[in-house]
N, C-alpha and C positions, 0 to 999 in steps of 0.2 A: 504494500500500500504506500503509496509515495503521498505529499502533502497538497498537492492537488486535489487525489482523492479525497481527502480528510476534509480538506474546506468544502467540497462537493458536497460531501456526505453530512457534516455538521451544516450546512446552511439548510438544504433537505430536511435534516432531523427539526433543528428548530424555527424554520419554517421565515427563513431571514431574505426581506425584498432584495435586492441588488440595491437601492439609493441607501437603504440599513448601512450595509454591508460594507459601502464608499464612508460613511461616517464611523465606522468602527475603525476600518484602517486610520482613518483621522485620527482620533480617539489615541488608535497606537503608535501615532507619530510617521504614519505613510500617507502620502499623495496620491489617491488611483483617481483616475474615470471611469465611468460607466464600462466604457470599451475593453479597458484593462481587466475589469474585473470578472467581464465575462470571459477574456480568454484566459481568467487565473481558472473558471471554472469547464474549463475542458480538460480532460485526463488525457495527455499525450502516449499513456503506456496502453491505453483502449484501440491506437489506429491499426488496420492490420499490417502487416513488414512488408508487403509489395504495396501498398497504398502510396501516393504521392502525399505527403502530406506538406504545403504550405508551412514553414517554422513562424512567420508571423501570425498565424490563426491561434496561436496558445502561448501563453506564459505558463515558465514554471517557476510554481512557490517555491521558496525557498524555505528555512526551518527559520529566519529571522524574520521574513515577512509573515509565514504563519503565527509566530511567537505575537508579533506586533498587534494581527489580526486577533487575536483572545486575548490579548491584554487588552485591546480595546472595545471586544465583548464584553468586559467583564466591567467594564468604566461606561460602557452605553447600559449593558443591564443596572447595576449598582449606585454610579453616580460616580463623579469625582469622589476622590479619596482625602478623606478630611487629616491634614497631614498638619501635626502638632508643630514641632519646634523647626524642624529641617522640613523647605520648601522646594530644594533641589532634588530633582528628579535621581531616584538609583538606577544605575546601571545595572542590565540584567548579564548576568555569567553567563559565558559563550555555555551550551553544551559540549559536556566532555567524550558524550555517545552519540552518535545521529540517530542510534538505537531509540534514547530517551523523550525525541520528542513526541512518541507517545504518551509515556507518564505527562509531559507537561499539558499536553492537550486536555488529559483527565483531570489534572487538577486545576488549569484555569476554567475547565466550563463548569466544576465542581464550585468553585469560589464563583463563579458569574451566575451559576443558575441558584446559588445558597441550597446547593445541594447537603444533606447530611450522609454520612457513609453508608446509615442505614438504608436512603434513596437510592444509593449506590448501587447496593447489594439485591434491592428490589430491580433496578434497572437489567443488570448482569441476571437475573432471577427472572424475569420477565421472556429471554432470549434463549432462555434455559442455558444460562452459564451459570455453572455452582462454583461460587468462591467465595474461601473463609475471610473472614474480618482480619483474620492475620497477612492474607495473604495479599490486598486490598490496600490494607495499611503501608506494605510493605512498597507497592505501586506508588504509593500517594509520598514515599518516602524523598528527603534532597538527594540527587547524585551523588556517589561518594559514601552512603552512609551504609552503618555495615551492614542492616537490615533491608538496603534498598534493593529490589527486583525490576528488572527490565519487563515494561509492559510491551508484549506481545502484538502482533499485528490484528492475530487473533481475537485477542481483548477488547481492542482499538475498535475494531469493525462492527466486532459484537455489543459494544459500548453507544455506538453511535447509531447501529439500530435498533436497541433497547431506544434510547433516549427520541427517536423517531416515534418508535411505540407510543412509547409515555409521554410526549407533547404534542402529537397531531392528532390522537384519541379524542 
């Protein structure tokens, strides 16, 4: 599943217009157009291998423009972030896995949707994925940490149409 997919598939799930979608990049500090963002939303790995396919008809996301794009879900669902003493914005840690931008994807649409784990485990539940609270946890854990586990493409997929499920019902 490459990050195409995944904006494809979360905008799908929660059900997000294209003018949305140009404000969430906002949101996370990117510039798109309308034009841009629908070729962020074509999946370049779907064309078949003798197809001609035009390279200007699609953009590929990258793991920092998707990052941008749910940080700025999570500020168009939530609101600006009421930020006490320090006004300067944190810089986000590169990832250390290209692995990992599925954990991240889980936990900013967890923090943007005010999801609780239990939501979680209903979502994954829903799709019939059985997974323990340990093991969840362990997902939702920072890179680096010795409990952290690499979220699956598997998961990912199965995450997203769960969450398809339980928001367009």
């Amino acid at each position: 599943m490459n990050n195409n997919d995944r904006l494809i598939r979360l905008r799908y799930a929660l059900d997000i217009k294209e003018n949305d979608m140009i404000e969430m990049f906002k949101l996370g500090g990117i510039q798109v157009t309308k034009e841009e963002v629908k070729k962020m939303l074509v999946n370049p790995d779907k064309f078949e291998e003798d197809e001609e396919v035009d390279p200007d008809s699609y953009i590929i996301v990258d793991n920092t423009v998707l990052i941008s794009f749910l940080n700025g879900l999570i500020t168009f669902k939530r609101g600006k972030k009421d930020s006490g003493k320090n006004d300067s914005p944190k810089a986000e840690e590169p990832l250390k896995n290209s692995l990992s931008i599925n954990n991240e994807m889980l936990k900013k649409v967890k923090i943007a949707l005010s999801l609780t784990s239990d939501d979680l485990l209903d979502i994954f539940y829903d799709v019939d994925v059985d997974i323990s609270k340990n093991e969840l946890s362990a997902l939702l854990r920072k890179e680096g940490h010795r409990n952290y586990k690499v979220c699956l493409d598997r998961y990912a997929r199965n995450f997203l149409k769960g969450l398809a499920l339980h928001f367009r019902d």
